[in-house]
C-alpha positions as CSV (number, residue, x, y, z in Angstrom):
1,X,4.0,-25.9,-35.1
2,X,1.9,-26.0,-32.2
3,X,4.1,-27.7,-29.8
4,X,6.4,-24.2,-30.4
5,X,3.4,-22.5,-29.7
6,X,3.7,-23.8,-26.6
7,X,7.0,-23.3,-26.3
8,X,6.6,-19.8,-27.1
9,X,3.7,-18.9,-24.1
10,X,5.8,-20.6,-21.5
11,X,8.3,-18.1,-22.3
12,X,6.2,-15.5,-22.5
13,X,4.7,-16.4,-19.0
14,X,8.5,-16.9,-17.8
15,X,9.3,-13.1,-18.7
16,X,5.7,-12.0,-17.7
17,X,6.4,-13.6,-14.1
18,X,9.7,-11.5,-14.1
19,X,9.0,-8.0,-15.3
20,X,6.2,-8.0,-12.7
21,X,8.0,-8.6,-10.1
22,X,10.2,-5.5,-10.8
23,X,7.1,-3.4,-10.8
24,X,4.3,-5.3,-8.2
25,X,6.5,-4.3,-5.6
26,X,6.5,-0.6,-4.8
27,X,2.9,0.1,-3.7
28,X,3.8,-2.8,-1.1
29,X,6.9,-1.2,0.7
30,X,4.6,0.7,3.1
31,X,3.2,-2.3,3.9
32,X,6.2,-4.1,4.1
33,X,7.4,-1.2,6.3
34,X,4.7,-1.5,8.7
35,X,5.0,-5.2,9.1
36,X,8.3,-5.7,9.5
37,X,9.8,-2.5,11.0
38,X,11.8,-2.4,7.9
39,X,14.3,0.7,7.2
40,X,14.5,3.0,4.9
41,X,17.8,0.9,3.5
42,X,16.3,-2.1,3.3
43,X,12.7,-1.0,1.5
44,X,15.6,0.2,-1.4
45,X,17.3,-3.1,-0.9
46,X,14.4,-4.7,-1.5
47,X,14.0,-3.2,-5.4
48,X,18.0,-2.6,-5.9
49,X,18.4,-5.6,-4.3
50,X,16.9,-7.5,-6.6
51,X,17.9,-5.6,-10.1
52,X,21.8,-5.6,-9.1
53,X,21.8,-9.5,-8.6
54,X,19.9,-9.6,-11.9
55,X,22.3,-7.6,-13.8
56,X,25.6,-8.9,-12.5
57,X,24.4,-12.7,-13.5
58,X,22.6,-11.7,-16.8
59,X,25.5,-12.4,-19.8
60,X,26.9,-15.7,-17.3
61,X,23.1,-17.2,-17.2
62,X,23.3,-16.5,-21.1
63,X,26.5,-18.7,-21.6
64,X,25.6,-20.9,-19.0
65,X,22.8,-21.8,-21.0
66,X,24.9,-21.9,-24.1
67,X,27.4,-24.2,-22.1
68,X,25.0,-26.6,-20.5
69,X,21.7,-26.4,-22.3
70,X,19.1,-23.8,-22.4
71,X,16.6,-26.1,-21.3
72,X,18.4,-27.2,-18.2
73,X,19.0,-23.0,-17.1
74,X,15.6,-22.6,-17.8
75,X,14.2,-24.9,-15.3
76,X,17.2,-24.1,-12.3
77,X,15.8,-20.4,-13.1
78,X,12.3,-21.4,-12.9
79,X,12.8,-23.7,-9.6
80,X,14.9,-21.7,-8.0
81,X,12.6,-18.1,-8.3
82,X,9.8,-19.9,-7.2
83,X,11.5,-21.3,-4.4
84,X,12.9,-17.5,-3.5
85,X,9.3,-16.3,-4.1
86,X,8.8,-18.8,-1.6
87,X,11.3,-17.5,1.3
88,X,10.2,-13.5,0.3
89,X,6.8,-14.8,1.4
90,X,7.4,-15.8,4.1
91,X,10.2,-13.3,5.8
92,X,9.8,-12.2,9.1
93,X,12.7,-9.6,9.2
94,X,13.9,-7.1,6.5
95,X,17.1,-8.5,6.1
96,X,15.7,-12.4,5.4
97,X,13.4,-10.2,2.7
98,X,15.9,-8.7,1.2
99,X,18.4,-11.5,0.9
100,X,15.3,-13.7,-0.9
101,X,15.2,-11.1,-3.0
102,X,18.9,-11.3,-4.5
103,X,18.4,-14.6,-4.6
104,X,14.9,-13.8,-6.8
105,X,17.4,-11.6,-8.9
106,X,20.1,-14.4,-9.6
107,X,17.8,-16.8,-10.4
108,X,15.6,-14.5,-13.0
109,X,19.1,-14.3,-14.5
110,X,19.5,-17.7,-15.6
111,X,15.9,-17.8,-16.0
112,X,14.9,-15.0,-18.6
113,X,18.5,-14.9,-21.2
114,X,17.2,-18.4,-22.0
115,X,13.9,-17.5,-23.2
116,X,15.6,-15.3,-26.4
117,X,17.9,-17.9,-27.0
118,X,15.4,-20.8,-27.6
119,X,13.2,-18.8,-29.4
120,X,16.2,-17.9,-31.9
121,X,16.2,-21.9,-32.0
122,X,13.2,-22.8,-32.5
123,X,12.4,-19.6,-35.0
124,X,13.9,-19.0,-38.4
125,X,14.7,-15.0,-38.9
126,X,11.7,-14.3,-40.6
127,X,9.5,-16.2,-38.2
128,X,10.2,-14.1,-35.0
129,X,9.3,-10.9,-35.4
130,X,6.0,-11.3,-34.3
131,X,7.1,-13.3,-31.4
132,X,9.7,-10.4,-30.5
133,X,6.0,-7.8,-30.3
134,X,4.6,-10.1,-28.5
135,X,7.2,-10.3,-25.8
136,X,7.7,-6.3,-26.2
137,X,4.1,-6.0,-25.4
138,X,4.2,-8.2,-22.3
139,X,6.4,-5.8,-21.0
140,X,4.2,-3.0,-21.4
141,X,1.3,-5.3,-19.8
142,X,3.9,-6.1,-17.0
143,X,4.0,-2.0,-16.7
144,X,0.9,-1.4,-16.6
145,X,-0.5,-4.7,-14.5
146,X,2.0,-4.9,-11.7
147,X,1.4,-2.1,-9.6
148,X,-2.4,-2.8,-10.3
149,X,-2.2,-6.2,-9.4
150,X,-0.2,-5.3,-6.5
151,X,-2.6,-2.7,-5.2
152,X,-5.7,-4.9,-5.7
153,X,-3.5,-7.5,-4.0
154,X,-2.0,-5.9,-0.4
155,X,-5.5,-3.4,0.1
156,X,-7.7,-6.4,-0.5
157,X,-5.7,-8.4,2.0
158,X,-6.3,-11.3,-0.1
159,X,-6.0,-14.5,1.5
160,X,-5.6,-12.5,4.7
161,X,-1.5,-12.4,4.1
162,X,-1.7,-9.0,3.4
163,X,1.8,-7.7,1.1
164,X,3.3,-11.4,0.9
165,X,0.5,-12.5,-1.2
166,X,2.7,-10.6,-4.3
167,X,5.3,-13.0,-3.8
168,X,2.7,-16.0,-3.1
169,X,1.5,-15.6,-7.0
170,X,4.8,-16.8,-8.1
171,X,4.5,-20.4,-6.3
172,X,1.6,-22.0,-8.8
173,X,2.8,-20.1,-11.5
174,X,6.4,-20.8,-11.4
175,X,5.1,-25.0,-10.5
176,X,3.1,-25.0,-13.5
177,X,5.7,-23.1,-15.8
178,X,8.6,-25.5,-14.7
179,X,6.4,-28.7,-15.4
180,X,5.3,-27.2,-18.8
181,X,8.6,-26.3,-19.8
182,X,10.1,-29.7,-18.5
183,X,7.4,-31.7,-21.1
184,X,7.7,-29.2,-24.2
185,X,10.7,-27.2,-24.2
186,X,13.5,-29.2,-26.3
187,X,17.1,-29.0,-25.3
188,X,19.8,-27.2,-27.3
189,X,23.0,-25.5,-26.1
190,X,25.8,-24.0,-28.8
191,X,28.5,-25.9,-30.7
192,X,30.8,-22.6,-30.5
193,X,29.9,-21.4,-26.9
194,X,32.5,-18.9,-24.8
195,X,34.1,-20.1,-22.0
196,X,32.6,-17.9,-18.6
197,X,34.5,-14.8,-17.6
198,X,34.0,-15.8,-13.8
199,X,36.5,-13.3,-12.7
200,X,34.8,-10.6,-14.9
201,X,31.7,-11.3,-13.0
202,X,33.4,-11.7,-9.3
203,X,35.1,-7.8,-10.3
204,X,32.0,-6.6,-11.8
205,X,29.8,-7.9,-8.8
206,X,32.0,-6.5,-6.0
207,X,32.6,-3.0,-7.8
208,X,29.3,-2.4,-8.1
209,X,28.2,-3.9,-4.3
210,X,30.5,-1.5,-2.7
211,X,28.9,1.3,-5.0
212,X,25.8,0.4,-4.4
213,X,25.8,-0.3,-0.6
214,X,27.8,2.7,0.6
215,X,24.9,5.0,-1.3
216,X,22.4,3.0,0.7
217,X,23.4,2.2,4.1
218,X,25.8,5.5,4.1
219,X,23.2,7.6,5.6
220,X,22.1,4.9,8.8
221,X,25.8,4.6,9.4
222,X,26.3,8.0,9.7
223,X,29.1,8.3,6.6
224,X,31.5,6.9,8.7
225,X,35.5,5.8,7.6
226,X,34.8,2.4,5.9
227,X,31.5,3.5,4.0
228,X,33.8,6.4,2.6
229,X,36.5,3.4,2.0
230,X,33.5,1.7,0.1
231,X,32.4,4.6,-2.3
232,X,36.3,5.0,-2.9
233,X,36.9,1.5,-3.6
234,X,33.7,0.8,-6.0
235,X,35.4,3.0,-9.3
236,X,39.1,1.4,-8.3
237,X,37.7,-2.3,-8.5
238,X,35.1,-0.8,-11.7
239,X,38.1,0.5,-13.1
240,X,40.1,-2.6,-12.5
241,X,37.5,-4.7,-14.3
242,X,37.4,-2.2,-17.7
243,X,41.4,-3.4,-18.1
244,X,40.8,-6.8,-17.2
245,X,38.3,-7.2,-19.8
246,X,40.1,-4.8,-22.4
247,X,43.1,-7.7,-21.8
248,X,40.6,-11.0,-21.7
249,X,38.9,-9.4,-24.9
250,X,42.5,-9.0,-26.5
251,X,43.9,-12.9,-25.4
252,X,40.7,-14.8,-25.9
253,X,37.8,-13.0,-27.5
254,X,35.3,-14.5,-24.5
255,X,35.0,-10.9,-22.0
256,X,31.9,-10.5,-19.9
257,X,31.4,-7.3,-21.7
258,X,34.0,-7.0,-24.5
259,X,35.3,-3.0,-24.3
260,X,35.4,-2.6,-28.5
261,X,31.4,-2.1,-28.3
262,X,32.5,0.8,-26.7
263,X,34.7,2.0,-29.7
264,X,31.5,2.8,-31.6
265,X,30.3,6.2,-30.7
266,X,26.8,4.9,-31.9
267,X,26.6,1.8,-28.9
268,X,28.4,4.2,-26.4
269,X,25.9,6.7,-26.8
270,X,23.1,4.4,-26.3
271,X,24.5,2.7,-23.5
272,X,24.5,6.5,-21.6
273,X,20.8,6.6,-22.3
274,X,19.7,3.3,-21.7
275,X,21.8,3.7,-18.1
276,X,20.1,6.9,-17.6
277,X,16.2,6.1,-18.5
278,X,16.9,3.1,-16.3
279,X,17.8,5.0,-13.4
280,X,15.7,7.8,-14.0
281,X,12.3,5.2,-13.8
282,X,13.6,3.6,-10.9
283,X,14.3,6.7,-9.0
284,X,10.8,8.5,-9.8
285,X,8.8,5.3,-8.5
286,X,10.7,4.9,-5.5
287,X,9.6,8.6,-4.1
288,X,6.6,9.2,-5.8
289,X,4.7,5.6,-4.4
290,X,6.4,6.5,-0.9
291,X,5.0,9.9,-0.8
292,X,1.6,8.9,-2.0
293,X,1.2,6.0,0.6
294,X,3.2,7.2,3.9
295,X,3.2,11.3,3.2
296,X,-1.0,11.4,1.8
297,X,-1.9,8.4,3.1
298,X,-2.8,6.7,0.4
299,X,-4.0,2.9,0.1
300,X,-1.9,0.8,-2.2
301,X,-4.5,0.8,-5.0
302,X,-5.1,4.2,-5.0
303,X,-1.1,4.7,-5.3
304,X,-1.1,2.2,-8.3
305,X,-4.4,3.9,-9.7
306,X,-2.0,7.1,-9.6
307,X,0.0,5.7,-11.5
308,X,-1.7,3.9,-14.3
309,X,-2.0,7.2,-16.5
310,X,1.8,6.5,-16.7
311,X,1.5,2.9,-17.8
312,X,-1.3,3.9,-20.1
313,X,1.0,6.9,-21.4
314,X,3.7,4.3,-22.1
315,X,1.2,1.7,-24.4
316,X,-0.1,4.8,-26.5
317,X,3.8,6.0,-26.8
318,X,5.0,2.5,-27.7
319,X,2.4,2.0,-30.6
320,X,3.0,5.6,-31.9
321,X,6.9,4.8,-31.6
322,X,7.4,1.9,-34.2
323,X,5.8,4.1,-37.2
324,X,8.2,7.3,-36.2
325,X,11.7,5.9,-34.9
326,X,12.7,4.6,-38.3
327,X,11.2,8.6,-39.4
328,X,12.6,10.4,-37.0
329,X,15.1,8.6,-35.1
330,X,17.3,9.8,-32.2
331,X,15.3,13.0,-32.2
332,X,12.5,10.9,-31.5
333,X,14.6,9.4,-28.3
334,X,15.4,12.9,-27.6
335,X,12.1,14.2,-27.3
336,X,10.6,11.5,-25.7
337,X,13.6,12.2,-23.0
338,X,12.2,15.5,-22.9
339,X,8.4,14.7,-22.4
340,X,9.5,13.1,-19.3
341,X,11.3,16.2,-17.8
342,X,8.3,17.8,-18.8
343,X,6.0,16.1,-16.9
344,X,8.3,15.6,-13.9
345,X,8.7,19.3,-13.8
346,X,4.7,19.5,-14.3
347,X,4.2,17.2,-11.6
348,X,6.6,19.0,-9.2
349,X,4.6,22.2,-10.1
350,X,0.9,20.5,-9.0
351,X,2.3,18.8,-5.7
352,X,3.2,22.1,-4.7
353,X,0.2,23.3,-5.5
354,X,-2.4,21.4,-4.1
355,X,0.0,20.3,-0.6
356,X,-1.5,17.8,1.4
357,X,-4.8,18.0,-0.8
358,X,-3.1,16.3,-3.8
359,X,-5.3,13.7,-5.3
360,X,-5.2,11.2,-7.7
361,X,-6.8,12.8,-10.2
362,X,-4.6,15.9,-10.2
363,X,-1.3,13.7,-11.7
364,X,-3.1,12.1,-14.4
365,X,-1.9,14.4,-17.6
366,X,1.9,14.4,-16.4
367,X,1.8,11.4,-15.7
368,X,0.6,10.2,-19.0
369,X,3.2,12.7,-20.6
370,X,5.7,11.0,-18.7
371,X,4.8,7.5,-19.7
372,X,4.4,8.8,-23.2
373,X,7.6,9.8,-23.1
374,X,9.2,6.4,-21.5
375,X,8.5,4.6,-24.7
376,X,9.5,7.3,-27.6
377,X,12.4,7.2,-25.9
378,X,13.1,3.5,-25.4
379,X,11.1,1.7,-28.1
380,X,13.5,2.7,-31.1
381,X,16.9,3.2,-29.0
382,X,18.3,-0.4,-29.5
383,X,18.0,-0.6,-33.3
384,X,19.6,2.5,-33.2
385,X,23.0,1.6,-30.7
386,X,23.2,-0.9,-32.3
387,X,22.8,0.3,-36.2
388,X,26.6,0.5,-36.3
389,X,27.8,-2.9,-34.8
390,X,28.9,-5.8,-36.8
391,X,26.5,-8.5,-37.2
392,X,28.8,-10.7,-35.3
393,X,28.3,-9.0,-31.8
394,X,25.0,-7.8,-32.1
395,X,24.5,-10.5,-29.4
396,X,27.2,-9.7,-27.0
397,X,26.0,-6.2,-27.4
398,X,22.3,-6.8,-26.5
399,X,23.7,-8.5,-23.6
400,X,25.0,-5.6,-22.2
401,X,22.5,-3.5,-22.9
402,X,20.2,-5.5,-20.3
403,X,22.9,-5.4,-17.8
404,X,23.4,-1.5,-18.0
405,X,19.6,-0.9,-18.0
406,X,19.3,-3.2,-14.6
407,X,22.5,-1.2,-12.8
408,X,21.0,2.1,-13.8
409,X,17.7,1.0,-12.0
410,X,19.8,0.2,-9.2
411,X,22.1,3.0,-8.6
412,X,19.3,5.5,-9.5
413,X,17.4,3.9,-6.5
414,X,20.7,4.0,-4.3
415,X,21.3,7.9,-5.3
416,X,17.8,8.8,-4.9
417,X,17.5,7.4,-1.7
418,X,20.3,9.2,-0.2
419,X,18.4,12.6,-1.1
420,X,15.2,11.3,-0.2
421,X,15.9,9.6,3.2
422,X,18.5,12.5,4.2
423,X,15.6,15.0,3.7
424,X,13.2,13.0,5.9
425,X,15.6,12.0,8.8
426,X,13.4,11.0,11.7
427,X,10.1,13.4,9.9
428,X,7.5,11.3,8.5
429,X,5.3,14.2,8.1
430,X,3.2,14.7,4.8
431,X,5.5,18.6,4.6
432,X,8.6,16.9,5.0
433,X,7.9,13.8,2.7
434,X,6.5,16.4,0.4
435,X,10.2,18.4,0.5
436,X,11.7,15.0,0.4
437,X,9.7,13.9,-3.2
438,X,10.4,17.6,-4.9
439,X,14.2,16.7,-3.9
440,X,14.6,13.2,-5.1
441,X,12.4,14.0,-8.5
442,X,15.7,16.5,-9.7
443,X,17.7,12.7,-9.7
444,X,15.1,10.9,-12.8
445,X,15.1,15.1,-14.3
446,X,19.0,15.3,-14.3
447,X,19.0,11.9,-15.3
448,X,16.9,12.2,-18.4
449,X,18.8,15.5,-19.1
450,X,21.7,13.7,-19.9
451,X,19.8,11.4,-21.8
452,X,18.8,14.3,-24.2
453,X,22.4,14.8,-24.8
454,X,23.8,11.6,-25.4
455,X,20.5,10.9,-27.6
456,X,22.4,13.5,-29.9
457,X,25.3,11.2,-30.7
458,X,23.3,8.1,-31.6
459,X,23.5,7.5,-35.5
460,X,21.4,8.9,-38.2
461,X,18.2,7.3,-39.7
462,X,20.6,6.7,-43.0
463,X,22.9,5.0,-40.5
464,X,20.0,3.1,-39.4
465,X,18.6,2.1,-42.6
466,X,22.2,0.5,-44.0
467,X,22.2,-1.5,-41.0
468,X,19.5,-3.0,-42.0
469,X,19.9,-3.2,-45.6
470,X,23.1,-5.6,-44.4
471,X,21.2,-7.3,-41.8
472,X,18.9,-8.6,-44.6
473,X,21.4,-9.2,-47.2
474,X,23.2,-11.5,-44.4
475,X,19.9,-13.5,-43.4
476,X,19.3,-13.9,-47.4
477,X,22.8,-15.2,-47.6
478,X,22.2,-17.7,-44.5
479,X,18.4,-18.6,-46.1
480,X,20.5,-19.4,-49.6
481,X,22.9,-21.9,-47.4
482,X,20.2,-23.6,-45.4
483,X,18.2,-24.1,-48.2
């Protein structure tokens, strides 16, 4: 028992280590601006960047580890962010930054679908739950901790390295996670594993890149022929890669993302809000931290002290979430959707307001509403997608749901940015950056919008509850077998 107590907080580290590094980073791209002359393309690179190579690779690092042992992924994920933490560190160029941190991305994807699976192993059903709170709330610590820690860390200048001392933190951490891990977390790999859909993930990868980098580089390049030939392409090839796995779903059962999920209005709904939240958080942090720190001028811990109402919002939300979702169910998703249009809208309201005068101070009860709303909205929406979906892909389904929510971040950064930036132009000024952040906030409010909407065709709480019903009747049935 206490070896897998071990087990278990390396795990937890190993997902810690990731979530923050989706977060740590936006009160540093001012810095990182500064520094390295970077542009406006590559400081959204340098978040979508890393989100886009995460979700493209998630299900493969899943069944890689399935393949050739969990164990094995686990420490190739673990080596190889560290080493990538590494080479973000120490870039001298936007572009060497931004290619460390795809390579960050692909190797958090063989890293992280590895931690679920050996706990699964290691755990009987009845055993996890707690483990499962315990990694949900590491992701609202991650929320909360890495813009903090990444304020404290580039305006205290610590170790006189300025912004790459958020990358630096990986290096003992990821050394001391991949010894641990190679000592006390055991082998295993699946009898029945699928065989990888590598051209589902080549399709998948290249629809989405010429998606995503026409939206971003599309402004610098002056919309010219080719980017238009870009955007076109992206659905054709997206398009291509729904029939190819509609046909490898029909021949062999073993699609990247196997189409049927989709046949269940339940999952299908919840797929358009988990895309939508995803993008809409994304989005929001992108032009609120940039306005804060280049429009008002402020330092990167008073940006992330800005934001910790919303961080604070989204604990509080989270714990009063559990108790209602099985109550009140996709109305509960629906108006936590709407709390966060509410205190967009209220924050558009006070930044208008108060002008260049804005402080701190003045966001903290949107902001909170916001964060509030974050977690009523996300907290029950996966029991509910998936209240409707056999037993026997409730796997492959989860999968997928961590590969829309990590294209949503990165498309809503790529849309926003094209407002955002286009605004600006060549005008860095705090009335111009102001225009810029009351433009990009109508991408997370139209966003969230639709949320509200498909939130309305999720299943009922009765839905809900048979699900479970079955769910325990079948983990009876397997306790009855194994015993």
């Amino acid at each position: 028992m206490q070896k897998r107590v071990v087990v278990v907080v390396i795990l937890i580290v190993a997902s810690f280590m990731d979530l923050l590094d989706t977060t740590v980073v936006n009160v540093a791209l001012p810095s990182i601006q500064k520094d390295l002359d970077a542009s406006a393309s590559q400081l959204e690179w340098i978040i979508s960047g890393y989100v886009l190579a995460f979700a493209v690779l998630l299900i493969t690092g899943g069944r890689l580890g399935d393949i050739f042992g969990r164990k094995r992924m686990f420490l190739i994920g673990v080596a190889g962010f560290t080493v990538a933490s590494a080479a973000c560190a120490g870039a001298i160029t936007g572009d060497m930054l931004v290619i460390s941190r795809v390579v960050q991305g692909l190797f958090a994807a063989l890293m992280i679908p590895q931690v679920l699976s050996v706990i699964q192993v290691l755990f009987a059903p009845k055993e996890r739950a707690p483990i499962f709170g315990a990694l949900g709330a590491i992701s609202g610590l991650a929320a909360v901790a890495g813009p903090l820690i990444g304020g404290l860390l580039v305006t205290g200048n610590v170790l006189d390295v300025g912004w790459r001392s958020i990358f630096l933190i990986n290096i003992p951490v990821g050394i001391a996670l991949f010894i641990m891990a190679l000592i006390f977390v055991p082998e295993s790999r699946s009898t029945h594993a699928l065989r990888l859909d590598i051209l589902g993930v080549v399709l998948v990868s290249v629809g989405l890149f010429l998606g995503v980098f026409g939206l971003i580089e599309g402004r610098g390049e002056d919309w010219a022929g080719w980017i238009w030939a870009m955007l076109i392409a992206s659905p054709i090839v997206l398009a291509t890669f729904v029939w190819y796995q509609a046909r490898r779903d029909r021949l062999q059962g073993s699609a990247l993302v196997p189409p049927s999920l989709f046949g269940n209005r339940g999952y299908a709904a919840g797929s358009i809000v988990q895309f939508t939240f995803s993008a809409s958080i994304g989005a929001f942090f992108l032009v609120l931290v940039l306005y804060l720190q280049i429009g008002l001028g402020f330092s990167a811990i008073d940006a992330a002290l800005a934001t910790l109402p919303f961080s604070i919002g989204a604990l509080v939300g989270s714990g009063v979430a559990v108790p209602l979702g099985p109550l009140l169910g996709k109305w509960l998703i629906a108006a936590g959707a709407a709390a966060q249009v509410g205190g967009f809208f209220w924050m558009t309201s006070i930044v208008r307001e108060t002008g260049n005068a804005l402080a701190g101070p003045d966001l903290i009860l949107p902001m909170a509403l916001a964060g509030l709303g974050l977690t009523l909205e996300i907290v029950p929406l996966l029991d509910l997608a998936l209240a409707n979906t056999a037993t026997t892909n409730a796997g492959a389904a989860s999968g997928v749901f961590g590969m829309i929510q990590q294209v949503g971040s990165a498309l809503g950064i790529a849309v926003v940015g094209v407002i955002f930036f286009g605004i600006i132009g060549v005008d860095f000024s705090p009335a111009t950056l102001r225009e810029a952040f009351l433009g990009g906030i109508w991408v997370p409010i139209t966003a969230l919008s639709l949320s509200i909407v498909a939130a309305m065709f999720l299943p009922s709480v009765a839905a809900v509850k048979r699900h479970k019903a079955e769910a325990e009747e079948a983990e009876q049935e397997v306790d009855s077998i194994l015993i």
